[in-house]
RODO-2510 file (C-alpha; in nm, 4 decimals, decimal comma):
residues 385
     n   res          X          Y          Z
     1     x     1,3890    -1,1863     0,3610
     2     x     1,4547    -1,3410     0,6800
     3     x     1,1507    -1,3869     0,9472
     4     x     1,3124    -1,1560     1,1683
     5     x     1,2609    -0,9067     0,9302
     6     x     0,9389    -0,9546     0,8016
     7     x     0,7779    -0,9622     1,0972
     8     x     0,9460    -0,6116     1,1895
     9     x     0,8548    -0,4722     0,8255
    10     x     0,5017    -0,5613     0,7892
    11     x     0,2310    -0,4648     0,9708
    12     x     0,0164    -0,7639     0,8638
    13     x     0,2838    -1,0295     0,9667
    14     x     0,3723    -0,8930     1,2877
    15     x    -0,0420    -0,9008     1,4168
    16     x    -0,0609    -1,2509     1,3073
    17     x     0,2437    -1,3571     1,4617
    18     x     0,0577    -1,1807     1,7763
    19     x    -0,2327    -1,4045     1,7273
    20     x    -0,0331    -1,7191     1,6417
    21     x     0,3789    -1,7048     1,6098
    22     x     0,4098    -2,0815     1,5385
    23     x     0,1534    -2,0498     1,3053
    24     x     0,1973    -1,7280     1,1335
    25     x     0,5136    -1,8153     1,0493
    26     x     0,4545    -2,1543     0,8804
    27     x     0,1569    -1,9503     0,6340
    28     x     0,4417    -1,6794     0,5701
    29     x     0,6927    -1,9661     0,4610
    30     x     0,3835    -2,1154     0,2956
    31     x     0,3314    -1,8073     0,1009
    32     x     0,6524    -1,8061    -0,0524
    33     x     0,6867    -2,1005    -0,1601
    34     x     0,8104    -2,3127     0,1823
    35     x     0,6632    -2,6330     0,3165
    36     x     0,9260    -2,7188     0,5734
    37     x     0,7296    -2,7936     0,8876
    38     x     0,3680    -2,7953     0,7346
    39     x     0,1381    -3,0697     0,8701
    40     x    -0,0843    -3,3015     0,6582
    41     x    -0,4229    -3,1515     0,6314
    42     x    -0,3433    -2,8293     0,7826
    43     x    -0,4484    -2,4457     0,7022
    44     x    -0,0721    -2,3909     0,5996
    45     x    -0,0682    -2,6509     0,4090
    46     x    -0,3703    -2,5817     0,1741
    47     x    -0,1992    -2,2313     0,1342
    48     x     0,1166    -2,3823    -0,0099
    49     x    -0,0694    -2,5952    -0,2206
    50     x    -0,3123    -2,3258    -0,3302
    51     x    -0,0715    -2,1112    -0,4100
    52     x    -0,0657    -1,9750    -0,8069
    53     x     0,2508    -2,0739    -0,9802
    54     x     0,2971    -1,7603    -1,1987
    55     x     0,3309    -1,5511    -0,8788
    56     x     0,6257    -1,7955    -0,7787
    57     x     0,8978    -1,5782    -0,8098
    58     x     0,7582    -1,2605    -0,6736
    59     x     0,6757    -1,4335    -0,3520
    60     x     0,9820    -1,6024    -0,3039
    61     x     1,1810    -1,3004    -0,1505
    62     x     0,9359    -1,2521     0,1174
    63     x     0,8877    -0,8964     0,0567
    64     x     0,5593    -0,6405     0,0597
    65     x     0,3968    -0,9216    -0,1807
    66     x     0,4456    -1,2068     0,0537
    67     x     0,3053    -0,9878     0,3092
    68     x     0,0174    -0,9031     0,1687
    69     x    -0,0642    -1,3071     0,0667
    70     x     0,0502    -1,3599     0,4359
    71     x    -0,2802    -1,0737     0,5033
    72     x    -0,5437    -1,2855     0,2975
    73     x    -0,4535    -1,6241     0,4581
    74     x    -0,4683    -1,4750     0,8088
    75     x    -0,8080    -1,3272     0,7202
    76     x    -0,9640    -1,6904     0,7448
    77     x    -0,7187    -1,8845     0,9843
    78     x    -0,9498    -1,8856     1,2720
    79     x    -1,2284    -2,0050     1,0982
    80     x    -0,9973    -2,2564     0,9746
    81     x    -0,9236    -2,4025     1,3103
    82     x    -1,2348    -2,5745     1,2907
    83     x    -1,2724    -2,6288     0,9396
    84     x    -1,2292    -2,9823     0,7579
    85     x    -0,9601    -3,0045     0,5544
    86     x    -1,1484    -2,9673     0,2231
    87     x    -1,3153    -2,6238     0,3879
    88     x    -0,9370    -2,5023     0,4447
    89     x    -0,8029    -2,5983     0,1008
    90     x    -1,1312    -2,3695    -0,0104
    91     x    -1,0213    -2,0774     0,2268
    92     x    -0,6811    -2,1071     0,0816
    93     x    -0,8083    -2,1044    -0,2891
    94     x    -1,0505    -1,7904    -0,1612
    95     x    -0,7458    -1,6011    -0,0207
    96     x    -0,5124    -1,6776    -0,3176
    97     x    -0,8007    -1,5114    -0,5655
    98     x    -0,8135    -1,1813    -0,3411
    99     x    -0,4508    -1,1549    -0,3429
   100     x    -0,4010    -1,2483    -0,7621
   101     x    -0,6279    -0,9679    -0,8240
   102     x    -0,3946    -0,7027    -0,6469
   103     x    -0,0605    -0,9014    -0,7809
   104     x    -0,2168    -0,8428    -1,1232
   105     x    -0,3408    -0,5007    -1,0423
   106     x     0,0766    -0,4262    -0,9166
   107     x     0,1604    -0,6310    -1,2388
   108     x     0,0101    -0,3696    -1,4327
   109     x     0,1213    -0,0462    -1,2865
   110     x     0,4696    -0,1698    -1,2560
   111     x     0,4530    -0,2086    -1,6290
   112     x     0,2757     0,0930    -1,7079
   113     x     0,3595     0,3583    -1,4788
   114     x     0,7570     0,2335    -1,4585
   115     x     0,7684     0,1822    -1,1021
   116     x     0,9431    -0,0516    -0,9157
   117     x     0,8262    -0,4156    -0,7716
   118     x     0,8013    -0,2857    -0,4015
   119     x     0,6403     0,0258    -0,5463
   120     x     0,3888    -0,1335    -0,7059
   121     x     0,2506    -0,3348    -0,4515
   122     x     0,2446    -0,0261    -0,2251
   123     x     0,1268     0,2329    -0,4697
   124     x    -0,1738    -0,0238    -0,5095
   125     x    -0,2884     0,0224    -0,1383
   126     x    -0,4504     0,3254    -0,1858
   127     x    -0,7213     0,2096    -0,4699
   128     x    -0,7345    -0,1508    -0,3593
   129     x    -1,0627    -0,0979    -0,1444
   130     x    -1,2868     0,0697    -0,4639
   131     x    -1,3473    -0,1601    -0,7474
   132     x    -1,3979     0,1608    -0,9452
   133     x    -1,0783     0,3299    -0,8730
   134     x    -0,8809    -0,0378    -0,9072
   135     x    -1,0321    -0,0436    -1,2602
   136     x    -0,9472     0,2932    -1,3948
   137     x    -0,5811     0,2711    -1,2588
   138     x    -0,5219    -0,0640    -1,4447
   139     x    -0,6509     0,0444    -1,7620
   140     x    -0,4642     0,3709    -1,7472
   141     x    -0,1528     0,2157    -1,6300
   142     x    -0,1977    -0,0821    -1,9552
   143     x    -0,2703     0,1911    -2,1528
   144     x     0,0409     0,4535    -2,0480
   145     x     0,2759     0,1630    -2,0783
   146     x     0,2180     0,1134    -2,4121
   147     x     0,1954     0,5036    -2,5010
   148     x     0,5451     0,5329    -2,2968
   149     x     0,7092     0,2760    -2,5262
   150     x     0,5723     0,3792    -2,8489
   151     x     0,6842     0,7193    -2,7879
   152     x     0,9946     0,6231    -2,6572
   153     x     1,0267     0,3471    -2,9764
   154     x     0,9946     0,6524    -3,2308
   155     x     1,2968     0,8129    -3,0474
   156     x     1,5269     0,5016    -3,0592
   157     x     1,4215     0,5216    -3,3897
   158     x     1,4991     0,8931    -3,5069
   159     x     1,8332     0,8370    -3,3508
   160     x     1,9291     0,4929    -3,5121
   161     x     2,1086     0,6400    -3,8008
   162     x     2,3644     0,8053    -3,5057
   163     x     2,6592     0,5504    -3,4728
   164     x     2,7799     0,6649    -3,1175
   165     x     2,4368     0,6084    -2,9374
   166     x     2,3229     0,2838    -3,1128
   167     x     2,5078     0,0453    -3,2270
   168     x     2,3886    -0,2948    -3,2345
   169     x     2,0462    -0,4898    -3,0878
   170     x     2,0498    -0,7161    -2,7719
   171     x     1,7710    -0,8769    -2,5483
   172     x     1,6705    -0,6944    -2,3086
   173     x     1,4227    -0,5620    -2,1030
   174     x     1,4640    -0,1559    -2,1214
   175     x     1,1157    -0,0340    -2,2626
   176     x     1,3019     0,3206    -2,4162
   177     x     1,5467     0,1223    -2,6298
   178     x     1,2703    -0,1523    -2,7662
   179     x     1,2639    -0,1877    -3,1393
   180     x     0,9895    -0,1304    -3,3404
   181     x     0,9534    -0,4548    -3,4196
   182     x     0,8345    -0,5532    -3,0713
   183     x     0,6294    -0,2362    -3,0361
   184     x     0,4153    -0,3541    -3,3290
   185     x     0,2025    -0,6051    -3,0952
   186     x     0,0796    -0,3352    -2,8550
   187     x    -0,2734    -0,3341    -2,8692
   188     x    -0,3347    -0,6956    -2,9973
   189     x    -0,4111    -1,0316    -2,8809
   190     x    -0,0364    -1,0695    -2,8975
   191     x     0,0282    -0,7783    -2,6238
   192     x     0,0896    -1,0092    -2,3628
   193     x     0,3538    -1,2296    -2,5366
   194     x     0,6035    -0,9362    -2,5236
   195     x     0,5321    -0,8511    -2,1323
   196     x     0,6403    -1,2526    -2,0755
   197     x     0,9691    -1,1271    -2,2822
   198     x     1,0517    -0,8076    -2,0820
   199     x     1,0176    -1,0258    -1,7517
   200     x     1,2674    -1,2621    -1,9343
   201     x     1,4522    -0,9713    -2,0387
   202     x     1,4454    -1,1430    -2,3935
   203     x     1,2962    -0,8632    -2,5775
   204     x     1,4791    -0,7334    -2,8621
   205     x     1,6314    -0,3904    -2,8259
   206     x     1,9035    -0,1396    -2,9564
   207     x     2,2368    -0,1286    -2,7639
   208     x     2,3381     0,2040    -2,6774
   209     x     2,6664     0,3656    -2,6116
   210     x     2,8339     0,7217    -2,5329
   211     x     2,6001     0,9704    -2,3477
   212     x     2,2340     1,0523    -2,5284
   213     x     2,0737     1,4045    -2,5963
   214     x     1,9939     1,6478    -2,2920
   215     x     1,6897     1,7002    -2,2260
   216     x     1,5558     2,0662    -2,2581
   217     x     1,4078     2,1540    -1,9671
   218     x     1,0684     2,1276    -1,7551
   219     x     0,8146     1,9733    -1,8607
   220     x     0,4521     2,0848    -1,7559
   221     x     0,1462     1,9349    -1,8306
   222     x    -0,1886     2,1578    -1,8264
   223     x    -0,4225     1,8733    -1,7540
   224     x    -0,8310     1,9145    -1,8283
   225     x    -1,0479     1,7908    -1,5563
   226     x    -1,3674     1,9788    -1,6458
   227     x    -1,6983     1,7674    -1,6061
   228     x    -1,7200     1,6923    -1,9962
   229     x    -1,3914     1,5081    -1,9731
   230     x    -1,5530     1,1663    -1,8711
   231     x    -1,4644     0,8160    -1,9457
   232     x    -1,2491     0,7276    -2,2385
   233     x    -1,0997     1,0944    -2,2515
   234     x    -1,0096     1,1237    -1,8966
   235     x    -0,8095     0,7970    -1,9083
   236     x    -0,6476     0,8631    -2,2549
   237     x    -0,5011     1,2077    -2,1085
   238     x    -0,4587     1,0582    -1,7825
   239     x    -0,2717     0,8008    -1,9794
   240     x    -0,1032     1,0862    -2,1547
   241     x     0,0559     1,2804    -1,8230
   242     x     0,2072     0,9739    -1,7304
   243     x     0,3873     0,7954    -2,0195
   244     x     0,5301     1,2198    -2,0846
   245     x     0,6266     1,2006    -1,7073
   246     x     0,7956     0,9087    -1,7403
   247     x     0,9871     1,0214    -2,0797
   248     x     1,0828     1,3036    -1,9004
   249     x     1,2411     1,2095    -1,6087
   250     x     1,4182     0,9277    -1,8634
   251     x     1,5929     1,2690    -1,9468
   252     x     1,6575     1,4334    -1,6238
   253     x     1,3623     1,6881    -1,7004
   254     x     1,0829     1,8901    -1,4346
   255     x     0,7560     1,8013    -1,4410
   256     x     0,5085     1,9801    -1,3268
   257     x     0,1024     1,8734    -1,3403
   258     x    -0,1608     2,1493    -1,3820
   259     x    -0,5096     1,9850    -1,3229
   260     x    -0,7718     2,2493    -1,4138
   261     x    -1,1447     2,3083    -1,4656
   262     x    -1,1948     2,6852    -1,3373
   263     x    -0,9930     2,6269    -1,0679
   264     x    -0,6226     2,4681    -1,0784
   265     x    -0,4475     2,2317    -0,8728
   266     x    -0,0356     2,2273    -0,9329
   267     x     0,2071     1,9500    -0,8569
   268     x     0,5554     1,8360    -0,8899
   269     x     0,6176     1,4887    -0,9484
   270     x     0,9880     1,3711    -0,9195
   271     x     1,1117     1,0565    -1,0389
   272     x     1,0441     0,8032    -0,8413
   273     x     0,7199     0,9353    -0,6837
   274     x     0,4728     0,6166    -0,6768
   275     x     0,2246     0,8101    -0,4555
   276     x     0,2664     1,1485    -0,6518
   277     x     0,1607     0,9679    -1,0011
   278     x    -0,0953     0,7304    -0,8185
   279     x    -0,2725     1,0571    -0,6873
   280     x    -0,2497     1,1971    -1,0744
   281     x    -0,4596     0,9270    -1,2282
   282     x    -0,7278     0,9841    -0,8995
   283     x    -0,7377     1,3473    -0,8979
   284     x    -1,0393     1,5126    -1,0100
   285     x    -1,1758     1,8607    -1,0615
   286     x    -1,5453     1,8333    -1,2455
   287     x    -1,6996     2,1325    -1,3176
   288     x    -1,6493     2,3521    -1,6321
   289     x    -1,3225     2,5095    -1,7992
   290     x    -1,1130     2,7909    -1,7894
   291     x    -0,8275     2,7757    -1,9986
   292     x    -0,6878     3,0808    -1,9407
   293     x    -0,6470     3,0052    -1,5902
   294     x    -0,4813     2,6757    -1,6695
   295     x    -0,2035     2,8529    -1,8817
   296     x    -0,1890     3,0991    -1,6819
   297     x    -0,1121     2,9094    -1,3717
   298     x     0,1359     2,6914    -1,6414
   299     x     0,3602     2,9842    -1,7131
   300     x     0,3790     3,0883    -1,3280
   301     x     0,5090     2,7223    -1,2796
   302     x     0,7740     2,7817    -1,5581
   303     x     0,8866     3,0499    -1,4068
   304     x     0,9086     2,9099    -1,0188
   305     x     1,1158     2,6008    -1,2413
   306     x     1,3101     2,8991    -1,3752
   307     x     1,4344     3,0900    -1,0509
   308     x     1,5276     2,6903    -0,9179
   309     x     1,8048     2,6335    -1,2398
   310     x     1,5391     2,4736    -1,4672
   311     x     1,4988     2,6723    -1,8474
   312     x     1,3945     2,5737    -2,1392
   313     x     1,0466     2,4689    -2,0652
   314     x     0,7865     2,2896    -2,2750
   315     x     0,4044     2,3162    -2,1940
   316     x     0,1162     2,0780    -2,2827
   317     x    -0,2060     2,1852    -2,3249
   318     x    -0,4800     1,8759    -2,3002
   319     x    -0,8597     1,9763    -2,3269
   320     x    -1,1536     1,8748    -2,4611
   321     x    -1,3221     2,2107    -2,5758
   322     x    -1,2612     2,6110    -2,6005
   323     x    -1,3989     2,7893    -2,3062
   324     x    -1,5803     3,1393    -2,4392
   325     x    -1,4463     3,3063    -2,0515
   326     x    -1,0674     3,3863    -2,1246
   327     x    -0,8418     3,5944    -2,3411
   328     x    -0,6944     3,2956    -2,4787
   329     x    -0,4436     3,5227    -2,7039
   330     x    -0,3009     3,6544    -2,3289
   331     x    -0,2588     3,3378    -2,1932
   332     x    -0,0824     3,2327    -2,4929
   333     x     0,1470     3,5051    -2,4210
   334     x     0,1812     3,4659    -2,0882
   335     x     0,3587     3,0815    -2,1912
   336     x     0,5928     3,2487    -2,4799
   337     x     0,6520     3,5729    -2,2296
   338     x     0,8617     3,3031    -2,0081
   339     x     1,0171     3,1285    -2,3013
   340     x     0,8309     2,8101    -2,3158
   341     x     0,6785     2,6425    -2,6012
   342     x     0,3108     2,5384    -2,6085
   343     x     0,2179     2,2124    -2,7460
   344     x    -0,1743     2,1671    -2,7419
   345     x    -0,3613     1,8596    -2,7947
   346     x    -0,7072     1,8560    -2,9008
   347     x    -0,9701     1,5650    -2,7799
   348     x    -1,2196     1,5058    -2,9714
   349     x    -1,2602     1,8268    -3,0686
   350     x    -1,1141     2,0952    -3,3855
   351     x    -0,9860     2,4264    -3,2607
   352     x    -1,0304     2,6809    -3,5239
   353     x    -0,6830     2,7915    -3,7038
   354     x    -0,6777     3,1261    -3,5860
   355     x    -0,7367     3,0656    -3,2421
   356     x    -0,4407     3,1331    -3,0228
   357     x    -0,4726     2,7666    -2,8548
   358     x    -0,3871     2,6580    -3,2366
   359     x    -0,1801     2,9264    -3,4035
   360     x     0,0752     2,9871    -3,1387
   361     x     0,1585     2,6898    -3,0455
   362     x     0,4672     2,4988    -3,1653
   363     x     0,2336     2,1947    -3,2626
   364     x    -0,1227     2,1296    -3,2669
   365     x    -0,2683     1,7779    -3,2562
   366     x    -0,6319     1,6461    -3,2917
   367     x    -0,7197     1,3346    -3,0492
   368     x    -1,0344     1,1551    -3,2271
   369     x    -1,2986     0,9282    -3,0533
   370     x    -1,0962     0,6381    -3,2273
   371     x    -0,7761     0,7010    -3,0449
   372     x    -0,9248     0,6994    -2,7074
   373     x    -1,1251     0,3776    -2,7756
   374     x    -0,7726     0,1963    -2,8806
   375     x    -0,5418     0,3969    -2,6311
   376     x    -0,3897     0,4972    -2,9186
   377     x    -0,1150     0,7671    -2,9282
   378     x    -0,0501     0,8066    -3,2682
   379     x    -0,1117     1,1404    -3,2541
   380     x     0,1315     1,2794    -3,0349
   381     x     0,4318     1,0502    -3,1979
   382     x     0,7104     1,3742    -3,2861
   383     x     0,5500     1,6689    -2,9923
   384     x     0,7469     1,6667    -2,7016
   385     x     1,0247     1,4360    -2,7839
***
């Protein structure tokens, strides 16, 4: 990107060019990776020189990145004026460590939540300020990334044996079509080894031809957000909507996001929708549980899906417990009634065999303490594939 343009597209470089043009735009050359023009000893200077290799190539087209690294540097160019040059090369170090926090923070979700580079860095904005919520999105993000291509490994594999969608392995860097044999490090000291091969694009994955399976239909997820869903179960489901939403816009499908406790909140997320999935992971309900309600609202959803073109519908049921205030059996019906198959997950937590949650859905899976402590998603491997 051109100076012109930056300075028109970002906020942050367009009030520092206010302060100081000649100046703003030797840190924003600085920044990606430019030292035409810098003078011995000076604040621009120490930011070129500070700046972290590894980030190299995402600065280097000047975009929201940049711009942000462009933000951190301007935050201590005044005091810099009359700073010695060891006290700017310190200021430069201090602003490159507040901006590799958020790269690795975008690094993350990117990864994990499938967006886009220039999605990243803005879907970050909106945690960056609390530690806390800048924390929980990058573990839930690792932790979805992983569940997204496990899931999506066990379908490449069901489907190998079928000569005219795979029919060969290449390098790559598509997470759905990853073989198994790369999967196999997620979750180990070696996890990081095959994220430095997908940004090569040197990962090893089937080849695919000819068009795959349709999906079926909408997907929506009835999401527990009552008070005893703290901690390591509210990431692991969190974890859960996502790497589903992701596998289901891989396949043209709905999705829909039910967040209840004993009250609902309903939304559509469409592909693409940074914000939509950022405010998933946030939202919040506390309070206690009313299942009934959840499926309830679930099956109204199916049916609004319905009247817009979209059949076929699959509904899954996260929670942590069995609320004694609904007619559970109803609410089953209500989801069948509209032609939609329940799926229910369990956390940490058995739901008796006659109990409608269990015996009418089209599978039933138990989530133990264990699987939330390793992010695991064994369990769901075969549900809603």
């Amino acid at each position: 990107m051109i100076w012109s343009d930056a300075r028109r597209r970002h906020a942050a470089i367009a009030r520092a060019a206010e302060d100081d043009l000649a100046s703003a735009k030797l840190i924003w050359g600085a920044a990606k990776g430019d030292d035409r023009g810098l003078e011995p000893d000076s604040y621009a200077e120490a930011v070129f020189d500070a700046a972290p290799a590894e980030f190299a190539g995402v600065l280097a087209d000047g975009g929201t990145a940049a711009a942000y690294a462009v933000s951190c540097a301007w935050e201590h160019f005044w005091a810099a004026q009359t700073a010695t040059p060891l006290e700017r090369r310190d200021m430069a170090r201090k602003a490159w460590a507040t901006f590799r926090e958020r790269a690795e923070l975008a690094a993350d979700v990117q990864y994990g939540l499938g967006w886009d580079a220039s999605e990243a860095w803005e879907g970050t904005r909106a945690v960056r300020l609390r530690k806390v919520n800048r924390d929980k999105m990058q573990r839930i993000a690792k932790m979805a990334g992983r569940m997204y291509a496990l899931l999506r490994g066990e379908r490449a594999t069901k489907v190998a044996a079928v000569p005219e969608e795979i029919y060969s392995v290449e390098m790559g860097a598509d997470l759905a079509r990853l073989l198994p044999s790369e999967l196999v490090v997620l979750g180990t000291a070696y996890e990081s080894l095959l994220y430095d091969k997908i940004a090569d694009r040197k990962a090893f994955q089937y080849a695919v031809r000819g068009d795959g399976p349709a999906g079926r239909g909408p997907l929506v997820i009835a999401l527990d957000e009552s008070g005893s869903m703290h901690d390591s179960r509210q990431e692991w489901s969190k974890a859960v909507a996502v790497a589903l939403t992701r596998m289901a816009h891989d396949d043209d499908r709905a999705v829909a996001v039910v967040h209840y406790s004993r009250s609902v909140t309903v939304r559509r997320l469409a592909p693409g929708d940074a914000r939509g999935v950022a405010d998933l992971i946030q939202h919040w309900l506390g309070g206690g549980t009313d299942i009934g309600l959840a499926l309830r609202n679930a099956a109204h959803e199916v049916e609004e899906l319905a009247r817009e073109g979209d059949r076929g519908a699959d509904v899954v049921l996260v929670t942590d417990g069995v609320d004694g205030r609904s007619d559970l059996g109803e609410a089953v019906e209500a989801v069948t009634a509209v032609q939609a198959r329940l799926f229910t997950v369990a956390i940490e937590c058995g739901i008796d065999e006659d109990n409608p949650l269990r015996s009418g859905a089209a599978r039933y899976v138990e989530v133990g303490a264990s699987d939330l402590d390793a992010g695991d998603v064994g369990a769901l491997e075969g549900a809603v594939l």
